[in-house]
Every structure is written in C-alpha cells, then in structure tokens.
DSSP file (Angstrom, degrees, kcal/mol; ACC not computed):
  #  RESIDUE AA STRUCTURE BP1 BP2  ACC     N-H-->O    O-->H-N    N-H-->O    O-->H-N    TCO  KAPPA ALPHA  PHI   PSI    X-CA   Y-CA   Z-CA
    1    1 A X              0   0    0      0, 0.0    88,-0.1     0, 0.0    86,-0.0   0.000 360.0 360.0 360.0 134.6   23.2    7.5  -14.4
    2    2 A X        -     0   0    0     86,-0.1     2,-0.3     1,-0.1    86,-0.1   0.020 360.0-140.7 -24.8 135.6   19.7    6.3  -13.0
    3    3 A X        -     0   0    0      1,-0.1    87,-0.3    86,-0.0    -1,-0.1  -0.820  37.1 -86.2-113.4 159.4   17.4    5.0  -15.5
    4    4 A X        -     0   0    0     -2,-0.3    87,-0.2    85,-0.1     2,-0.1  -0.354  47.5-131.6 -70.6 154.8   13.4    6.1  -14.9
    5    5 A X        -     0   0    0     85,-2.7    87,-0.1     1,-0.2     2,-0.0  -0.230  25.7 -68.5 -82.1 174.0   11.9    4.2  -12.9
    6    6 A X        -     0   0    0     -2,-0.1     2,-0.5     1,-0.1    86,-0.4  -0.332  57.2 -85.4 -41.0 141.2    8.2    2.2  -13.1
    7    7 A X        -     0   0    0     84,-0.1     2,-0.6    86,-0.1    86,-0.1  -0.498  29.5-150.3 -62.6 111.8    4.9    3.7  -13.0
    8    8 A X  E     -a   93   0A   0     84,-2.0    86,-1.3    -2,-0.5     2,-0.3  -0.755  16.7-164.5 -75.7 119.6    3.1    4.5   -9.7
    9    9 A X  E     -a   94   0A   0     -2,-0.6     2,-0.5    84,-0.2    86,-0.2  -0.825   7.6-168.7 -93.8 142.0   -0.2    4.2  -10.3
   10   10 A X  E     -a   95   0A   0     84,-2.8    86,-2.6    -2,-0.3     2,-0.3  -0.934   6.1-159.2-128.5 118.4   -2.7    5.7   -7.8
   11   11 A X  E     +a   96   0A   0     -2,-0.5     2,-0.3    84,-0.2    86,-0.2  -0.670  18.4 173.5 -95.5 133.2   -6.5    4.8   -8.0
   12   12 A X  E     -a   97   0A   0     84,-2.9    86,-1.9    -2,-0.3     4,-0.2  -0.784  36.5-115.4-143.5 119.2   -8.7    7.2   -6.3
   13   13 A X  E >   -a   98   0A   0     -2,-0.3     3,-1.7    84,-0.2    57,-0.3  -0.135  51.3 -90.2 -26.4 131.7  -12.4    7.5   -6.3
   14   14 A X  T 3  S+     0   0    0     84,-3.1    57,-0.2     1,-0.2    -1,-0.1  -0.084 115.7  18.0 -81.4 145.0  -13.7   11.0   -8.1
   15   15 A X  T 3  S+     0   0    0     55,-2.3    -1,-0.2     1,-0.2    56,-0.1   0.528 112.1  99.4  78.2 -12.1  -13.8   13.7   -4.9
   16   16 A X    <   -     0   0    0     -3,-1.7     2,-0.4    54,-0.3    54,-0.3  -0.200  65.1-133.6 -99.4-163.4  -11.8   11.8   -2.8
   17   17 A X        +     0   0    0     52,-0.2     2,-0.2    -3,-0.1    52,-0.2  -0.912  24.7 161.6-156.0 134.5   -7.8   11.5   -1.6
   18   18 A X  E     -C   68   0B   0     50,-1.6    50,-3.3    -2,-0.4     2,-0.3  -0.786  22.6-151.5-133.1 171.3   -5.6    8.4   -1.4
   19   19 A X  E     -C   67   0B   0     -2,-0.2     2,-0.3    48,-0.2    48,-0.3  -0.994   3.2-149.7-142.3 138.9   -2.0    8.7   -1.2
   20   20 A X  E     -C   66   0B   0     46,-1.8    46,-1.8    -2,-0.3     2,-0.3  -0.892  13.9-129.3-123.7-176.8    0.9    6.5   -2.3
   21   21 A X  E     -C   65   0B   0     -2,-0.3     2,-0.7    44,-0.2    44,-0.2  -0.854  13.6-164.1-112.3 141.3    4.4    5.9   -1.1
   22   22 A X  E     -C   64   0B   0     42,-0.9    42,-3.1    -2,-0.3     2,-0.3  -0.970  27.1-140.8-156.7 105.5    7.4    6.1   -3.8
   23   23 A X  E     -C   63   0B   0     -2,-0.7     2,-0.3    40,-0.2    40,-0.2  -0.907  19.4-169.0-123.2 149.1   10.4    4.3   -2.0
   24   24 A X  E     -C   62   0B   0     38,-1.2    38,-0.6    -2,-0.3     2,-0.5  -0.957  16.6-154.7-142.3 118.6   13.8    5.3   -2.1
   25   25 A X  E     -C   61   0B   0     -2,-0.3     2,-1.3    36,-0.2    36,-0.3  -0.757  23.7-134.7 -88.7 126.4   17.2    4.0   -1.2
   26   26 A X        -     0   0    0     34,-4.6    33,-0.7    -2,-0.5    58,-0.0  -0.638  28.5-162.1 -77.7 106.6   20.0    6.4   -0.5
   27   27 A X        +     0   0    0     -2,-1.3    -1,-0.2    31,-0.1     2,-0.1   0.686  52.1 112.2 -62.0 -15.2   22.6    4.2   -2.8
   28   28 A X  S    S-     0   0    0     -3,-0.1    31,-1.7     1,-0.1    32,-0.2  -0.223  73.2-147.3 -92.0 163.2   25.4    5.7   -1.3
   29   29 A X  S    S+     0   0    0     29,-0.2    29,-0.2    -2,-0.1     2,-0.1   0.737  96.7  68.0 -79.4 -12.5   28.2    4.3    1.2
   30   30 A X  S    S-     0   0    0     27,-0.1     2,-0.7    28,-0.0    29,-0.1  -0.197  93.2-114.0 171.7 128.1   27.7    8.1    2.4
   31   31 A X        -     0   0    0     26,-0.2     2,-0.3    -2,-0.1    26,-0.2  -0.952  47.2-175.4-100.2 142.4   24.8   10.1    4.2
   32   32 A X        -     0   0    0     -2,-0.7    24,-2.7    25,-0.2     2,-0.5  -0.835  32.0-119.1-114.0 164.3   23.4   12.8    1.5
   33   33 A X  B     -E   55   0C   0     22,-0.3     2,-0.7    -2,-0.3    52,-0.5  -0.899  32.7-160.1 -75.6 107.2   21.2   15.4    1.4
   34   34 A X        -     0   0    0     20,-2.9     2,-0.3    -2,-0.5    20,-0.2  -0.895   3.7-158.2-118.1 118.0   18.3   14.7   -1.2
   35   35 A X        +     0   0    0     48,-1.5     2,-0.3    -2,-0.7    48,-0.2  -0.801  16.9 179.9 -98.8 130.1   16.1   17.3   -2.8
   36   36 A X        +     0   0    0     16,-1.5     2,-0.4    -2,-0.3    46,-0.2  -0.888  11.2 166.4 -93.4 127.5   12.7   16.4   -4.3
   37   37 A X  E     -F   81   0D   0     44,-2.4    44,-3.3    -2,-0.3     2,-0.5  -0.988  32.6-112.6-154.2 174.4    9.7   17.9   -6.1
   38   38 A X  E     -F   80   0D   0     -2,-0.4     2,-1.4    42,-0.2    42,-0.2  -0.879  22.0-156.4 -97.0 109.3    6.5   16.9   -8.2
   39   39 A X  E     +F   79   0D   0     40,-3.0    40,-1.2    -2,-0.5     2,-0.2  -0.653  37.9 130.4 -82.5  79.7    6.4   17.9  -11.7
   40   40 A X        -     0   0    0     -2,-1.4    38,-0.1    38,-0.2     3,-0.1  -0.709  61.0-130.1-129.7-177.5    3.0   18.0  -12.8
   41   41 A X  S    S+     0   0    0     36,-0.4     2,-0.6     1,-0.3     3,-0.2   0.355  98.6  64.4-118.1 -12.0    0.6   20.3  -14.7
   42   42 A X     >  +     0   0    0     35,-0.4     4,-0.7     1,-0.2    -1,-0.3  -0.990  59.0 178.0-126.6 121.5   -2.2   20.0  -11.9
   43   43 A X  T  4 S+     0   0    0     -2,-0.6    -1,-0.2     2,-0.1    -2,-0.0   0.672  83.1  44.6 -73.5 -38.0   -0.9   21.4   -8.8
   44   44 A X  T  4 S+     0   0    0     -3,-0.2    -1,-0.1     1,-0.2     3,-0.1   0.686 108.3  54.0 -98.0   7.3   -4.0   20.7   -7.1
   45   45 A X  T  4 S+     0   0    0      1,-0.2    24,-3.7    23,-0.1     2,-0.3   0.875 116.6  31.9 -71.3 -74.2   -4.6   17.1   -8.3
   46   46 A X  E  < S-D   68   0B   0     -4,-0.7    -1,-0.2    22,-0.2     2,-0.2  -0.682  70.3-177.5 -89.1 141.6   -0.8   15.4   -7.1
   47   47 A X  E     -D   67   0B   0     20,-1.5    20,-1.4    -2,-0.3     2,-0.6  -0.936  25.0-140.2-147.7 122.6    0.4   17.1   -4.2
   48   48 A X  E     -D   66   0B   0     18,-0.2    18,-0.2    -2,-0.2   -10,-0.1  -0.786  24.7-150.7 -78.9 131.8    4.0   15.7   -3.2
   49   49 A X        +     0   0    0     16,-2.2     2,-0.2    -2,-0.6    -1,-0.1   0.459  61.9  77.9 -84.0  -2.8    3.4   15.7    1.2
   50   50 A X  S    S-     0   0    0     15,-0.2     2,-0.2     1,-0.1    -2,-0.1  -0.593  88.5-101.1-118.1 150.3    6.6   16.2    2.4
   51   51 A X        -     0   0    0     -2,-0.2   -15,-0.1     1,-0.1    -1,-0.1  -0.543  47.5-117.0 -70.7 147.3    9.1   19.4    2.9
   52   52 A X  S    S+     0   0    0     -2,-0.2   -16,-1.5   -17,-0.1     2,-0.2   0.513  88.7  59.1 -82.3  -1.4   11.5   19.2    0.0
   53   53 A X        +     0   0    0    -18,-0.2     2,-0.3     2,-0.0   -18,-0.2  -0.714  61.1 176.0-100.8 154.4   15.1   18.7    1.4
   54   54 A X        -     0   0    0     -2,-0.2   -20,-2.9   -20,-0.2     2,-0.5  -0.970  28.8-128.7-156.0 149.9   15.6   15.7    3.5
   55   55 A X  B     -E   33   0C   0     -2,-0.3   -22,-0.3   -22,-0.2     2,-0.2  -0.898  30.9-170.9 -91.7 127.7   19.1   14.1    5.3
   56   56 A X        -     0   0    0    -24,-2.7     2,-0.3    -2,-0.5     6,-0.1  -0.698  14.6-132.3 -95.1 163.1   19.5   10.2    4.3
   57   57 A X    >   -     0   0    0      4,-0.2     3,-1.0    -2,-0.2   -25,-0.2  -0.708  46.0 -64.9-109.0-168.0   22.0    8.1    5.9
   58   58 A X  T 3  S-     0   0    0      1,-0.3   -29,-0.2    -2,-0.3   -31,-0.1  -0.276 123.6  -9.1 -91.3 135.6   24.4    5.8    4.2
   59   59 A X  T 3  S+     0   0    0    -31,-1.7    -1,-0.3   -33,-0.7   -32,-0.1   0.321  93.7 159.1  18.2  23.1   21.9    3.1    2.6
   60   60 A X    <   -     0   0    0     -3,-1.0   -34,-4.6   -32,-0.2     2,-0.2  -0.308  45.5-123.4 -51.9 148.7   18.6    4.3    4.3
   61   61 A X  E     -C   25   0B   0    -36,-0.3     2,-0.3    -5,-0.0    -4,-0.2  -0.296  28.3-163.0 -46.7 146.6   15.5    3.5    3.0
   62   62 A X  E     -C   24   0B   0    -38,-0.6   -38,-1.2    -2,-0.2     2,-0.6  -0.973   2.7-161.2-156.3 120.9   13.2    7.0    2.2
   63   63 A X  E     -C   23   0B   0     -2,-0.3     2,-0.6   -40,-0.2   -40,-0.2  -0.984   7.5-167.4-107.8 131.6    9.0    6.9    1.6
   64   64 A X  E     -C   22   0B   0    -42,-3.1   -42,-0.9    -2,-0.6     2,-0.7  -0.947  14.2-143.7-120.1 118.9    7.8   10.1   -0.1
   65   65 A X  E     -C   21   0B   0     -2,-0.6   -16,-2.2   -44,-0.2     2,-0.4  -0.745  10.9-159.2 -81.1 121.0    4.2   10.2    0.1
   66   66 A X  E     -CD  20  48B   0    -46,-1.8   -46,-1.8    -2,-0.7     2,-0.3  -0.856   7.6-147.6-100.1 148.3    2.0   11.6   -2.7
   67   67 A X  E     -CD  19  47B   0    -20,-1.4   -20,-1.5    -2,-0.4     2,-0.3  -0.758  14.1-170.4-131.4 122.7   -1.7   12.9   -2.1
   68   68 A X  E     +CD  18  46B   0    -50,-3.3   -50,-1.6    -2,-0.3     2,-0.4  -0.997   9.3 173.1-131.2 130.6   -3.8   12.2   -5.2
   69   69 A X        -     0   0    0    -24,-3.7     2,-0.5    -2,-0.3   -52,-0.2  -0.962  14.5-157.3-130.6 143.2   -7.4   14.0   -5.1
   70   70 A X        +     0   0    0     -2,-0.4   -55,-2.3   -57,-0.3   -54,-0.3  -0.868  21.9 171.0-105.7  76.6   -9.6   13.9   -8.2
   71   71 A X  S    S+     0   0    0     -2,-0.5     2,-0.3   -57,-0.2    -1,-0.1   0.293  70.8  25.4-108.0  34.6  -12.0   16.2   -8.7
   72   72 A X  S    S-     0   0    0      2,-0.3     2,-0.4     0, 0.0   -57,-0.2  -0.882  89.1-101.8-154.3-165.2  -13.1   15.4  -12.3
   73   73 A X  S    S+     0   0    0     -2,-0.3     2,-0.3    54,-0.2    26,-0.0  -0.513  86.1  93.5-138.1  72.9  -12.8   12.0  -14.1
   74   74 A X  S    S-     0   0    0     -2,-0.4     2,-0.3    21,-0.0    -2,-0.3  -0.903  77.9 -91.1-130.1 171.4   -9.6   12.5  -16.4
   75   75 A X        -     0   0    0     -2,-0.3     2,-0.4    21,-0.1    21,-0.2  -0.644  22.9-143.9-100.8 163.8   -5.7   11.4  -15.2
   76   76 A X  B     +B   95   0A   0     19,-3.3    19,-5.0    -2,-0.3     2,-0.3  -0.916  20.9 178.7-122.5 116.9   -3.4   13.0  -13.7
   77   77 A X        +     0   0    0     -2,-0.4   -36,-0.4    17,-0.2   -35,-0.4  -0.726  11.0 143.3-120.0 177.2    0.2   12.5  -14.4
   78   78 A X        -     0   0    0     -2,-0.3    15,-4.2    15,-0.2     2,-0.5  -0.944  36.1-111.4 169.7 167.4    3.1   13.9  -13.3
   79   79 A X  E     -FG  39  92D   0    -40,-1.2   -40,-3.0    -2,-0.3     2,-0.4  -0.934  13.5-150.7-133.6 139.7    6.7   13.1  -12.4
   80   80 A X  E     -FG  38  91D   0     11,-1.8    11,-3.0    -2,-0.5     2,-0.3  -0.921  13.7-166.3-110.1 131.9    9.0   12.9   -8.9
   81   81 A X  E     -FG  37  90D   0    -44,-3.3   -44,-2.4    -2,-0.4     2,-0.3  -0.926   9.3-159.2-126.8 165.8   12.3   13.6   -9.1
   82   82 A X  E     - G   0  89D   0      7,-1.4     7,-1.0    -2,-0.3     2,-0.3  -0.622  13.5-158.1-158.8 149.4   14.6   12.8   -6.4
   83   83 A X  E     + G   0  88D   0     -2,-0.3   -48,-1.5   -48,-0.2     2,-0.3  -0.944  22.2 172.3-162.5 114.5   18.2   14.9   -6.4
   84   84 A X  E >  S- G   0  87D   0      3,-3.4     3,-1.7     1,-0.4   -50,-0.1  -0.931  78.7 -65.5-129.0 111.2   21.7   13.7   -4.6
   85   85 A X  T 3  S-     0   0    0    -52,-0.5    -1,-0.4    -2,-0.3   -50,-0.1  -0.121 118.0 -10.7  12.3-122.8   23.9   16.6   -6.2
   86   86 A X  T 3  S+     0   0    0     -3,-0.2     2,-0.4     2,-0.1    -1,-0.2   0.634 114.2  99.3 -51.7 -33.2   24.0   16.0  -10.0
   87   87 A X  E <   -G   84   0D   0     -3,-1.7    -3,-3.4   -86,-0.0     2,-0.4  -0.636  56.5-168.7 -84.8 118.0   22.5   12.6   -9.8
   88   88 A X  E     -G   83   0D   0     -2,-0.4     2,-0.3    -5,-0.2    -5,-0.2  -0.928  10.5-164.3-122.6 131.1   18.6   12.7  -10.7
   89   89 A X  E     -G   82   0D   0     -7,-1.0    -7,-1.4    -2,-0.4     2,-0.4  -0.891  16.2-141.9-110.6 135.2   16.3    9.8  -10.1
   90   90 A X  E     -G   81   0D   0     -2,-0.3   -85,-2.7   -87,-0.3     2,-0.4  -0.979   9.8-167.4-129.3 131.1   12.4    9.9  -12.2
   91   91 A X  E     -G   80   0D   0    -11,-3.0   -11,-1.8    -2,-0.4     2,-0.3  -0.866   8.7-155.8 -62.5 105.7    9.3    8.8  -10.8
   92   92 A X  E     -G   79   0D   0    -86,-0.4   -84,-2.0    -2,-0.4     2,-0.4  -0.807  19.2-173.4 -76.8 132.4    6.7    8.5  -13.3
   93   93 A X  E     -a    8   0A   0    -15,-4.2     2,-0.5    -2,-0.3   -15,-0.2  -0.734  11.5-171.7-151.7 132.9    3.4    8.8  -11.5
   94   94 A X  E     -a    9   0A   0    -86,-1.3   -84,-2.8    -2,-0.4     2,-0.6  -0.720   8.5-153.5 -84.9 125.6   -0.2    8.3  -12.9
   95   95 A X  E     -aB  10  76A   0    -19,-5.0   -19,-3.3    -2,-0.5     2,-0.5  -0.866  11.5-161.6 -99.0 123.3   -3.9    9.1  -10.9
   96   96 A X  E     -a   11   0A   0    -86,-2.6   -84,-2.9    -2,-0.6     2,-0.9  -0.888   5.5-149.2-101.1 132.2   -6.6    7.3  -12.1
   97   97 A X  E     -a   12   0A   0     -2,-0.5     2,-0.3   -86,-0.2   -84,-0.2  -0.714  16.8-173.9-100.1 116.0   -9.7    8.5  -11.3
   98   98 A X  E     -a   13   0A   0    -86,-1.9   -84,-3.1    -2,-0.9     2,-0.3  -0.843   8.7-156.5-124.9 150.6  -12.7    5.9  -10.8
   99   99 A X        -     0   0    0    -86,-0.3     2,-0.8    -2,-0.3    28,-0.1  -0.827  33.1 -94.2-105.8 151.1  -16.1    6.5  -10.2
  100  100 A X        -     0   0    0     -2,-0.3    26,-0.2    26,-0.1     2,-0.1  -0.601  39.0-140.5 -89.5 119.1  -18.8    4.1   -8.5
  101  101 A X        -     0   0    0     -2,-0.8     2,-0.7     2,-0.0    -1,-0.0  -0.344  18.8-174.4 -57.5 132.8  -20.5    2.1  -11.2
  102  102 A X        -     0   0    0     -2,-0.1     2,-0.8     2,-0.0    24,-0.1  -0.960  29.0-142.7-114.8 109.3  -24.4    1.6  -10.7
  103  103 A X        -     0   0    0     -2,-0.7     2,-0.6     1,-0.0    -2,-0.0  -0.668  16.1-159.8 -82.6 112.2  -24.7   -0.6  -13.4
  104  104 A X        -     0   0    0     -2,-0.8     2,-0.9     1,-0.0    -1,-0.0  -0.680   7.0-169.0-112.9 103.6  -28.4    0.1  -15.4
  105  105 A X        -     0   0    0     -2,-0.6     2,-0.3     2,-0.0    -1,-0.0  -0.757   7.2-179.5 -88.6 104.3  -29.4   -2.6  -17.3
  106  106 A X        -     0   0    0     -2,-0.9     2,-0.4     2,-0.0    -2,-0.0  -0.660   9.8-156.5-102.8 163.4  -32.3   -2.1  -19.6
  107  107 A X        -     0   0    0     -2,-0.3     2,-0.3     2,-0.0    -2,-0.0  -0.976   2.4-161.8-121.9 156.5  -33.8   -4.9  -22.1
  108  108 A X        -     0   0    0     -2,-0.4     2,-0.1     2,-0.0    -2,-0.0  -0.693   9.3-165.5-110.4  77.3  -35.7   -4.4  -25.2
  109  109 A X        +     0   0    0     -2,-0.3     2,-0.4     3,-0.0    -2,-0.0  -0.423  11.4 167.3-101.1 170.9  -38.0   -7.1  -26.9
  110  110 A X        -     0   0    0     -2,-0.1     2,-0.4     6,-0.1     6,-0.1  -0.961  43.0-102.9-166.3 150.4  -39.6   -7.6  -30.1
  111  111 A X    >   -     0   0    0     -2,-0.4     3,-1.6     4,-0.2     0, 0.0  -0.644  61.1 -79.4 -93.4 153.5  -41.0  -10.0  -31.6
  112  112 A X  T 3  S+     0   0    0     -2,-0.4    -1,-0.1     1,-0.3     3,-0.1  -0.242 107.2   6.4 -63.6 158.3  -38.7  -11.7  -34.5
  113  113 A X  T 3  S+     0   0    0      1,-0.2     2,-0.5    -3,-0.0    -1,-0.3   0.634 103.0 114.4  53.6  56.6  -38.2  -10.2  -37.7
  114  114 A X  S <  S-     0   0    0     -3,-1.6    -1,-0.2     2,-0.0     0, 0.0  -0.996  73.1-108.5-125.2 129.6  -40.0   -7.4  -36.7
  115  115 A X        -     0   0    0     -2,-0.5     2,-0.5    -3,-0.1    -4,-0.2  -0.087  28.4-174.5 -35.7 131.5  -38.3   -3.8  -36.4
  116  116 A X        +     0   0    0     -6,-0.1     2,-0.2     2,-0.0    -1,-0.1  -0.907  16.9 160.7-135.5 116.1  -37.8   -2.4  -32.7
  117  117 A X        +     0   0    0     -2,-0.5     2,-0.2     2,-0.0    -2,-0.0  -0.525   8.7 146.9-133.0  91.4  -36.5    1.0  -33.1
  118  118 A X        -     0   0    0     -2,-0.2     2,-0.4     2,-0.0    -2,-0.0  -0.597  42.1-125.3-138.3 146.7  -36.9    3.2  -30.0
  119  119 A X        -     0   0    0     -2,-0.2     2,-0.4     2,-0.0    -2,-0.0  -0.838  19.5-162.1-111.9 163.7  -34.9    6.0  -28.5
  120  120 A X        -     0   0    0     -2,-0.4     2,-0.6     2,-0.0    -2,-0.0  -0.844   2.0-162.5-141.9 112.4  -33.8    5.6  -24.9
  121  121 A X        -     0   0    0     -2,-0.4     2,-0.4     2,-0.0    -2,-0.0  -0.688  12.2-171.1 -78.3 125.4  -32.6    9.0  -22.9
  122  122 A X        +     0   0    0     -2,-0.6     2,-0.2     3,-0.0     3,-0.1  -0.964   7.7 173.9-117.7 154.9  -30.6    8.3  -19.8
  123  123 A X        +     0   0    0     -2,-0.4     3,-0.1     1,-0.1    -2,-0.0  -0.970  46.0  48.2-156.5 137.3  -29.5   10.8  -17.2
  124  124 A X        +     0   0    0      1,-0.4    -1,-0.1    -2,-0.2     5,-0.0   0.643  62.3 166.9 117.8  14.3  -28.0   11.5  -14.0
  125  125 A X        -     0   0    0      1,-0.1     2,-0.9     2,-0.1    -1,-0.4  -0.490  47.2 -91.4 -85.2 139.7  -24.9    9.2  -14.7
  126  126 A X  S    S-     0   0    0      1,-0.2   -26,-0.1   -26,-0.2    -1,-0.1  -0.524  96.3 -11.8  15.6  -3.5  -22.2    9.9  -12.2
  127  127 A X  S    S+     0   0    0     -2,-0.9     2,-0.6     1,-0.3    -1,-0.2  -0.181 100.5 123.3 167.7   8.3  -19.5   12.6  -12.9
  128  128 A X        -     0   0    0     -3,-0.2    -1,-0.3     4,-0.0     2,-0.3  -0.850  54.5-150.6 -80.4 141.3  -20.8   12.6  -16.4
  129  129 A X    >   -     0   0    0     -2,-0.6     3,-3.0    -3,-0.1    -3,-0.0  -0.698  26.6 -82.9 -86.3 137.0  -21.8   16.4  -17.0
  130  130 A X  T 3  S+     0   0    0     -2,-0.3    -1,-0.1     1,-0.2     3,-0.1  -0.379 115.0  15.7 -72.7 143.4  -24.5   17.6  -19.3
  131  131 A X  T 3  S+     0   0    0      1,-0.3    -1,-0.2    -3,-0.0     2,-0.2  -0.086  97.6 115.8 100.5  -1.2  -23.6   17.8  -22.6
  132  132 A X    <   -     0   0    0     -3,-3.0     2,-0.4     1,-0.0    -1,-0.3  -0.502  58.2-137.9 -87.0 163.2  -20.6   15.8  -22.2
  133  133 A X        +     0   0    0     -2,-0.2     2,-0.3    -3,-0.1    -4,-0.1  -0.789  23.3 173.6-120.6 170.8  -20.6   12.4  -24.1
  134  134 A X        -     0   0    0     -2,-0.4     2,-0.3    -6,-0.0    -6,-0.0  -0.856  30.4-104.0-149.8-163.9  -19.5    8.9  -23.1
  135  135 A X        -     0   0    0     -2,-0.3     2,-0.4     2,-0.0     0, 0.0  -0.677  26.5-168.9-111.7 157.6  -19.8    5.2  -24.9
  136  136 A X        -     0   0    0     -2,-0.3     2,-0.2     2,-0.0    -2,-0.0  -0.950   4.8-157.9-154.7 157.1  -22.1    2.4  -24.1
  137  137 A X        +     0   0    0     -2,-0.4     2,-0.3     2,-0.0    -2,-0.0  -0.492  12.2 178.1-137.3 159.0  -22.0   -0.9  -25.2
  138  138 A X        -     0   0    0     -2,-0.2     2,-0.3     2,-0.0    -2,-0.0  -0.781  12.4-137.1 168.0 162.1  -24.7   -3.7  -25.6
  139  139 A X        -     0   0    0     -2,-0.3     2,-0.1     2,-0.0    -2,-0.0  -0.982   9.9-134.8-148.8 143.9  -25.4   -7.0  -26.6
  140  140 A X        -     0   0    0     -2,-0.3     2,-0.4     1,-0.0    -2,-0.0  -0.274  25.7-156.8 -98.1 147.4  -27.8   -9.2  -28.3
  141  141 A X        +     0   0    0     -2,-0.1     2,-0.2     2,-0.0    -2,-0.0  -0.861  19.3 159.9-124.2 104.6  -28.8  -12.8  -26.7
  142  142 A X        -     0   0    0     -2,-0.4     2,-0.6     5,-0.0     5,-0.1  -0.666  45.6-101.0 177.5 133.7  -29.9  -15.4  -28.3
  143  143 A X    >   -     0   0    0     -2,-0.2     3,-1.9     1,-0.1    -2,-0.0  -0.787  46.4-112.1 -88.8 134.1  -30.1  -19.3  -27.5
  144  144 A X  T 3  S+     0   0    0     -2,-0.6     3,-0.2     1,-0.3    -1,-0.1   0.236 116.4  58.6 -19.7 -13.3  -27.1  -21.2  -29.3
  145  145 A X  T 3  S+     0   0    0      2,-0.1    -1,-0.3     1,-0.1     3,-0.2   0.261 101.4  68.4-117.5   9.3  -28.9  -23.3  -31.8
  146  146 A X  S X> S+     0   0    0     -3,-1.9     3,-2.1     1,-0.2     4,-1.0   0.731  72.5  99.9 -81.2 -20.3  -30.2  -19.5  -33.0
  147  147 A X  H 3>  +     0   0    0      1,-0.3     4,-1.7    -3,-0.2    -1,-0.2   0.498  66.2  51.4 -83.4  -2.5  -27.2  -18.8  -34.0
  148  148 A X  H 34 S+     0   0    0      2,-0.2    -1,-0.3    -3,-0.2     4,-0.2   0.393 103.8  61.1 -61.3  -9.7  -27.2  -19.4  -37.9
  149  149 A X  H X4 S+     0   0    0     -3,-2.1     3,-2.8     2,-0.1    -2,-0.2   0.791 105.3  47.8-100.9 -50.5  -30.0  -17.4  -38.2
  150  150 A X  H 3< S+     0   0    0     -4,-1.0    -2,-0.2     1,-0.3    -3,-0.1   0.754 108.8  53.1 -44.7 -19.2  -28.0  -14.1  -36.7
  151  151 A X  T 3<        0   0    0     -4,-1.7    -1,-0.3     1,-0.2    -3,-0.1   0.659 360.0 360.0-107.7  10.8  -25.3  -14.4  -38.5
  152  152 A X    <         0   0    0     -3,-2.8    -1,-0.2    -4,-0.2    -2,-0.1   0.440 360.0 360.0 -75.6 360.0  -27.0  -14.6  -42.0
C-alpha cells in the first residue's frame, strides 16, 4: 500500500490566489482510471481545479492543480487523495497565508538609570482586526563594553 506522501506547502499573500501542482505517476504497467478529491474543512480556501475522474496511461506522469485563496491570516490544510480502484494515495497539503510586512520601528530613550515608562498604541496593522491580539518583540542596545552593567 502507498505510504502518505510529503507536505505541499502553498504560500499565498492574504486576498490573493496562487496555485500548486501535486504530481503523480500512474505506477502501473496498465492505463487506469484515477479518481481524486480535496478533503478539507474550507471549501472555499483549497479548491482542487480539475474534474474528478481522469484516464492515465501505463506510467504517465499526472499534475493536479490546487487553487489556494486566503482571505484571513490562519492556514488552511487539507488533504488530496488520488484513487486507482482500491489503491489510495494521500497528499497532505498546507496554505500559508502571508501578509506584507511594513516594518515600524519606534525608539525610546532615556537617560540612564532613570525610569522610561510610556504607553505606545499602534493601529492599522495589516489583516490584524480590532480587538484581535498579536505579539511584538523588541530589543535593548547597548555598546559592548556596557554590557556588565545590563546584566547585573
């Protein structure tokens, strides 16, 4: 029996559609008739492109394209399975959904040992929604011969 296969991953910008191609050998000395579908929980996310029966011939090569369109910023998974009577072949495939970074760099300074404690609202981010929350990171800079006094 067929073991699953590796993950297609498909990167798509949020709002957009890319597609990728999930290739397939008919193993057999034989031509068959091979039924497909996409098993996913967002229909309208993965869309498999193709009609679902198809005639191979005897060791053809097969592309089945899938349509990934994103219109929020989680992934989208979902699985192709590939069918020559009894015999089932699995597709794993993930969409990752990316948004375009404008990266906002703010600085803050203070004179040492003195407190700087300040709140800083940002807005407008990219496919974040209000009231949803997300992480941000930051980091302190310091010239190298400083550094004994930051880490006491």
């Amino acid at each position: 029996m067929p073991k699953e296969m590796p993950v297609t991953y498909i990167s798509c910008k949020l709002n957009d559609t890319t597609s990728a191609l999930i290739n397939f050998k008919n193993p057999f000395n034989v031509a068959c008739n091979i039924d497909f579908e996409l098993m996913t929980e967002e229909t309208e996310t993965l869309k498999l492109m193709l009609k679902r029966e198809m005639r191979l011939e005897p060791l053809s090569m097969f592309q089945i394209p899938i349509n990934f369109s994103p219109s929020t910023l989680e992934t989208a998974a979902g699985t192709l399975i590939i069918k020559i009577g009894n015999i089932n072949w699995t597709y794993p495939v993930v969409g990752i959904t990316e948004t375009k970074s404008e990266k906002t760099e703010m600085r803050f300074v203070t004179q040492s040992r003195k407190l700087l404690d300040d709140v800083v609202r940002c807005s407008n981010f990219d496919g974040i929604k209000e009231g949803e929350t997300t992480e941000f990171t930051w980091s302190l800079l310091y010239p190298d011969d400083n550094k004994h006094i930051i880490d006491s």
